[in-house]
C-alpha positions as CSV (number, residue, x, y, z in Angstrom):
1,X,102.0,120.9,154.8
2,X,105.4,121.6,153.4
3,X,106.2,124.5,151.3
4,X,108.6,123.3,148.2
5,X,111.5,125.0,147.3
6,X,112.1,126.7,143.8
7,X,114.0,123.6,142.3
8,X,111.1,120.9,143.7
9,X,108.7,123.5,142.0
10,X,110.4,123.5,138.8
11,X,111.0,119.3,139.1
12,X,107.1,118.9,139.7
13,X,106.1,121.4,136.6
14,X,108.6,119.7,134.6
15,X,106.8,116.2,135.8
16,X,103.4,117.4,134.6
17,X,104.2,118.5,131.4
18,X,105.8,115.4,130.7
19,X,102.7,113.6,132.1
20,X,100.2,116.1,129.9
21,X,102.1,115.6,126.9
22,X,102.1,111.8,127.1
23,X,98.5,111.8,127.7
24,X,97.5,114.1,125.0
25,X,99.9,111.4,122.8
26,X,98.3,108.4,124.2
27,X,94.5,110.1,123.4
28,X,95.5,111.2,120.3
29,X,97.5,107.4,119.1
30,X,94.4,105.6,120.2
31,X,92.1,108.3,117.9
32,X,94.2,107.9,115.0
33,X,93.3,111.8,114.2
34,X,95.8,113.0,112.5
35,X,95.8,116.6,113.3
36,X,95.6,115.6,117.4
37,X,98.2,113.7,116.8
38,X,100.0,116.5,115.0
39,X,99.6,119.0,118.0
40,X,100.1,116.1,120.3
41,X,103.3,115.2,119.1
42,X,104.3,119.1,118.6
43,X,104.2,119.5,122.4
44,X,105.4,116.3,123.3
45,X,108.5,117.0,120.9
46,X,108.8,120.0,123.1
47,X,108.7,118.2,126.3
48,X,109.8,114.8,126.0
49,X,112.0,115.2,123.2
50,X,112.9,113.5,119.5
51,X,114.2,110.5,120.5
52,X,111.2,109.4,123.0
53,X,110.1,106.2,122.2
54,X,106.7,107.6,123.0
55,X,106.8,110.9,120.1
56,X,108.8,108.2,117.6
57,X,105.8,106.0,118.1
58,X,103.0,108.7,117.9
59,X,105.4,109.8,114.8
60,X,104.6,106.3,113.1
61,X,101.3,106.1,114.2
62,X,100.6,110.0,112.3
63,X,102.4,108.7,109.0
64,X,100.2,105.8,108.6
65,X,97.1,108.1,109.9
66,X,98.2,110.5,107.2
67,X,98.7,107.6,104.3
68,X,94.8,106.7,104.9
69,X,93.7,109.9,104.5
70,X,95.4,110.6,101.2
71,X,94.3,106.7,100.1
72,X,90.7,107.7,101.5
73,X,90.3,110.8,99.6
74,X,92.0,109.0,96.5
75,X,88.9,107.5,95.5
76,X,85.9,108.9,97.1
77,X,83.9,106.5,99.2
78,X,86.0,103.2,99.1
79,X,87.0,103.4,102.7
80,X,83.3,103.3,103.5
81,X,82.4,100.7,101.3
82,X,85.3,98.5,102.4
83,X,84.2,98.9,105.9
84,X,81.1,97.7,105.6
85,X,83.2,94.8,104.6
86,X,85.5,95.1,107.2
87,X,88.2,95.3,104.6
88,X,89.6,98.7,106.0
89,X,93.0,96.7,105.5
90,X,92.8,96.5,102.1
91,X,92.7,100.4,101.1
92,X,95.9,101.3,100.7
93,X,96.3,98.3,98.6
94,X,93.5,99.0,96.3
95,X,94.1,102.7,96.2
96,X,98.1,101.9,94.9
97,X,96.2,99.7,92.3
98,X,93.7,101.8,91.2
99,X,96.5,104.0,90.5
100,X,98.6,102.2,88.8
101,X,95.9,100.9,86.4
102,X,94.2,104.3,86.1
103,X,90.7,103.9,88.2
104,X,89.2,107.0,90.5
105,X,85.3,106.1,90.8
106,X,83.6,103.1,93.0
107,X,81.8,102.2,89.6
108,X,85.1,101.7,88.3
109,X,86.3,99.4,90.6
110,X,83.0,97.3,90.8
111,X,83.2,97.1,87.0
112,X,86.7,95.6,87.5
113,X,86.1,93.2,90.7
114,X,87.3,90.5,89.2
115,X,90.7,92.1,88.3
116,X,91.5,93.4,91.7
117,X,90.6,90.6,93.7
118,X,92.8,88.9,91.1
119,X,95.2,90.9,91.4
120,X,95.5,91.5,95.6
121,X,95.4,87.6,95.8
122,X,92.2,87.5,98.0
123,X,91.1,84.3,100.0
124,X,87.6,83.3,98.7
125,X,86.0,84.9,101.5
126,X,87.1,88.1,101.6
127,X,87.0,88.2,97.6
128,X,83.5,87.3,98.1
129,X,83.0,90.1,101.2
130,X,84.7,92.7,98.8
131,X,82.0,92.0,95.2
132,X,78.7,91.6,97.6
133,X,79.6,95.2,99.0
134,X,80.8,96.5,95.7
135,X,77.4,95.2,93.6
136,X,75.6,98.7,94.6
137,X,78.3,100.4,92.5
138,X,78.2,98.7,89.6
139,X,76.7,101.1,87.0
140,X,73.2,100.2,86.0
141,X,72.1,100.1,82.4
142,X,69.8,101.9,80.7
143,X,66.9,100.2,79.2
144,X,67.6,101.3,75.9
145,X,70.6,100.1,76.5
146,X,70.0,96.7,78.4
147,X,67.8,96.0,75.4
148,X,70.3,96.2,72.8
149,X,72.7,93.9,75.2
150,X,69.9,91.2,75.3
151,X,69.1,91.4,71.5
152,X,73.0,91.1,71.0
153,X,73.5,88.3,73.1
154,X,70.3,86.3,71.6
155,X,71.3,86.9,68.0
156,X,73.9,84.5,68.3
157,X,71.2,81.7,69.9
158,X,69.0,82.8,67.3
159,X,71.5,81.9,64.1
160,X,72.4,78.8,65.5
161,X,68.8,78.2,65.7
162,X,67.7,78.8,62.7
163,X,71.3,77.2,61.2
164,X,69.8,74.0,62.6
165,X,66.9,74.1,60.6
Protein backbone atom coordinates (compact mmCIF):
# COMPACT_ATOMS: atom_id res chain seq x y z
CA UNK A 1 0.00 0.00 0.00
CA UNK A 2 1.03 3.46 -0.91
CA UNK A 3 0.17 6.44 1.03
CA UNK A 4 -0.89 9.46 -1.46
CA UNK A 5 0.35 12.72 -1.15
CA UNK A 6 -1.79 15.90 -0.49
CA UNK A 7 -2.11 16.90 -4.23
CA UNK A 8 -3.17 12.90 -5.37
CA UNK A 9 -5.61 13.37 -2.33
CA UNK A 10 -7.13 16.50 -3.54
CA UNK A 11 -7.01 14.94 -7.54
CA UNK A 12 -8.96 11.75 -6.27
CA UNK A 13 -11.73 13.88 -4.15
CA UNK A 14 -11.95 16.20 -7.06
CA UNK A 15 -12.55 12.78 -9.28
CA UNK A 16 -15.35 11.68 -7.08
CA UNK A 17 -17.23 14.55 -6.98
CA UNK A 18 -17.26 14.83 -10.46
CA UNK A 19 -18.22 11.11 -10.64
CA UNK A 20 -21.14 11.72 -7.88
CA UNK A 21 -22.45 14.62 -9.53
CA UNK A 22 -22.69 13.00 -12.96
CA UNK A 23 -24.42 10.08 -11.45
CA UNK A 24 -26.91 11.95 -9.44
CA UNK A 25 -27.49 13.83 -13.16
CA UNK A 26 -27.66 10.74 -15.05
CA UNK A 27 -30.45 9.26 -12.17
CA UNK A 28 -32.12 12.27 -12.09
CA UNK A 29 -32.30 12.87 -16.51
CA UNK A 30 -33.52 9.34 -16.76
CA UNK A 31 -36.41 10.12 -13.79
CA UNK A 32 -37.44 13.20 -15.48
CA UNK A 33 -38.18 14.65 -11.70
CA UNK A 34 -37.90 17.84 -11.86
CA UNK A 35 -36.86 18.82 -8.41
CA UNK A 36 -33.81 15.78 -8.61
CA UNK A 37 -32.93 17.20 -11.46
CA UNK A 38 -32.98 20.63 -9.88
CA UNK A 39 -30.52 19.53 -6.95
CA UNK A 40 -28.72 17.36 -9.39
CA UNK A 41 -27.84 20.02 -11.60
CA UNK A 42 -27.16 22.51 -8.48
CA UNK A 43 -24.20 20.30 -7.51
CA UNK A 44 -23.11 19.33 -10.76
CA UNK A 45 -23.01 23.19 -11.72
CA UNK A 46 -20.82 23.36 -8.74
CA UNK A 47 -18.62 20.62 -9.73
CA UNK A 48 -18.51 20.18 -13.32
CA UNK A 49 -19.30 23.60 -14.25
CA UNK A 50 -21.87 25.67 -16.72
CA UNK A 51 -20.65 24.80 -19.85
CA UNK A 52 -20.62 20.84 -19.25
CA UNK A 53 -22.33 19.22 -21.89
CA UNK A 54 -23.55 16.96 -19.14
CA UNK A 55 -25.43 20.08 -16.72
CA UNK A 56 -26.51 21.88 -20.30
CA UNK A 57 -28.14 18.61 -21.13
CA UNK A 58 -29.66 17.87 -17.62
CA UNK A 59 -30.53 21.83 -18.08
CA UNK A 60 -32.78 20.91 -21.22
CA UNK A 61 -33.96 17.92 -19.93
CA UNK A 62 -35.45 20.07 -16.42
CA UNK A 63 -37.01 22.82 -18.85
CA UNK A 64 -39.05 20.37 -20.78
CA UNK A 65 -39.72 18.31 -17.25
CA UNK A 66 -40.88 21.66 -15.93
CA UNK A 67 -43.06 22.61 -19.19
CA UNK A 68 -45.10 19.15 -18.43
CA UNK A 69 -45.69 19.94 -15.17
CA UNK A 70 -47.17 23.38 -15.71
CA UNK A 71 -49.16 21.70 -19.05
CA UNK A 72 -50.23 18.77 -16.53
CA UNK A 73 -51.58 20.93 -13.87
CA UNK A 74 -53.15 23.21 -16.68
CA UNK A 75 -55.98 21.03 -16.96
CA UNK A 76 -56.40 18.55 -14.30
CA UNK A 77 -56.24 14.95 -15.41
CA UNK A 78 -55.43 15.14 -19.18
CA UNK A 79 -51.98 13.70 -18.83
CA UNK A 80 -53.62 10.63 -17.32
CA UNK A 81 -56.22 10.30 -19.74
CA UNK A 82 -53.89 10.80 -22.66
CA UNK A 83 -51.67 8.09 -21.27
CA UNK A 84 -54.03 5.62 -21.26
CA UNK A 85 -53.82 6.55 -24.88
CA UNK A 86 -50.31 6.70 -25.03
CA UNK A 87 -50.65 10.22 -26.31
CA UNK A 88 -48.37 11.70 -23.53
CA UNK A 89 -46.86 13.56 -26.77
CA UNK A 90 -49.70 15.35 -27.37
CA UNK A 91 -50.12 17.47 -23.96
CA UNK A 92 -48.40 20.24 -24.47
CA UNK A 93 -50.13 20.58 -27.64
CA UNK A 94 -53.50 20.32 -26.34
CA UNK A 95 -52.83 22.24 -23.26
CA UNK A 96 -51.47 25.52 -25.69
CA UNK A 97 -54.95 24.83 -27.37
CA UNK A 98 -57.13 24.66 -24.75
CA UNK A 99 -55.67 27.84 -23.92
CA UNK A 100 -55.94 29.67 -26.65
CA UNK A 101 -59.66 28.70 -27.20
CA UNK A 102 -60.52 29.08 -23.56
CA UNK A 103 -61.06 25.18 -22.11
CA UNK A 104 -59.75 24.04 -18.36
CA UNK A 105 -62.05 20.75 -17.62
CA UNK A 106 -61.72 17.06 -19.36
CA UNK A 107 -65.57 17.50 -20.03
CA UNK A 108 -64.62 20.42 -22.00
CA UNK A 109 -62.40 18.90 -24.16
CA UNK A 110 -64.44 15.64 -24.82
CA UNK A 111 -67.33 18.04 -25.70
CA UNK A 112 -65.04 19.53 -28.31
CA UNK A 113 -63.11 16.23 -29.69
CA UNK A 114 -63.87 16.91 -32.87
CA UNK A 115 -62.32 20.44 -32.89
CA UNK A 116 -59.03 19.42 -31.40
CA UNK A 117 -58.30 16.52 -33.36
CA UNK A 118 -59.16 18.91 -36.14
CA UNK A 119 -57.25 21.17 -35.17
CA UNK A 120 -53.74 19.08 -34.03
CA UNK A 121 -54.11 17.37 -37.55
CA UNK A 122 -54.32 13.75 -35.98
CA UNK A 123 -53.81 10.53 -38.17
CA UNK A 124 -57.08 8.49 -37.92
CA UNK A 125 -55.69 6.30 -35.47
CA UNK A 126 -54.58 8.36 -32.89
CA UNK A 127 -57.74 10.70 -33.44
CA UNK A 128 -59.61 7.57 -32.88
CA UNK A 129 -57.16 6.55 -29.66
CA UNK A 130 -57.69 10.19 -28.32
CA UNK A 131 -62.20 10.22 -28.48
CA UNK A 132 -62.45 6.34 -27.20
CA UNK A 133 -60.40 7.57 -24.03
CA UNK A 134 -62.08 10.84 -23.85
CA UNK A 135 -65.97 9.28 -24.06
CA UNK A 136 -65.82 8.84 -20.11
CA UNK A 137 -65.64 12.62 -19.94
CA UNK A 138 -68.19 13.62 -21.91
CA UNK A 139 -70.92 15.08 -19.56
CA UNK A 140 -73.86 12.84 -19.22
CA UNK A 141 -77.39 14.22 -19.42
CA UNK A 142 -79.95 14.40 -17.27
CA UNK A 143 -83.06 12.60 -17.87
CA UNK A 144 -85.12 15.52 -17.74
CA UNK A 145 -82.94 16.71 -19.87
CA UNK A 146 -82.25 13.79 -22.44
CA UNK A 147 -85.98 13.81 -22.67
CA UNK A 148 -86.49 17.16 -23.91
CA UNK A 149 -83.39 16.53 -26.52
CA UNK A 150 -85.30 13.42 -27.88
CA UNK A 151 -88.73 15.24 -28.01
CA UNK A 152 -86.84 18.12 -29.87
CA UNK A 153 -85.14 16.03 -32.21
CA UNK A 154 -88.50 13.92 -33.10
CA UNK A 155 -90.72 17.00 -33.56
CA UNK A 156 -89.14 17.69 -36.71
CA UNK A 157 -89.82 13.73 -37.96
CA UNK A 158 -93.14 14.17 -36.50
CA UNK A 159 -94.20 17.45 -38.81
CA UNK A 160 -92.94 16.04 -41.74
CA UNK A 161 -95.06 13.16 -40.89
CA UNK A 162 -97.98 14.51 -40.37
CA UNK A 163 -97.09 17.21 -43.46
CA UNK A 164 -97.29 14.07 -45.61
CA UNK A 165 -100.59 13.25 -44.70
Amino acid sequence: HQVLGPEACSAAEALLAELEAEGALAEAVLARDASLLQIALRQARAVLGESDQRVLHATQVLEVAEAELRAASAVPGLAEVLGEASLQRLLPLIVAWCQEVGLASLPDIARQMEAVTSALQLKPLEKKRLMKVFEPHLPVASPAAASAAAAAAAAPAAATAAAAL
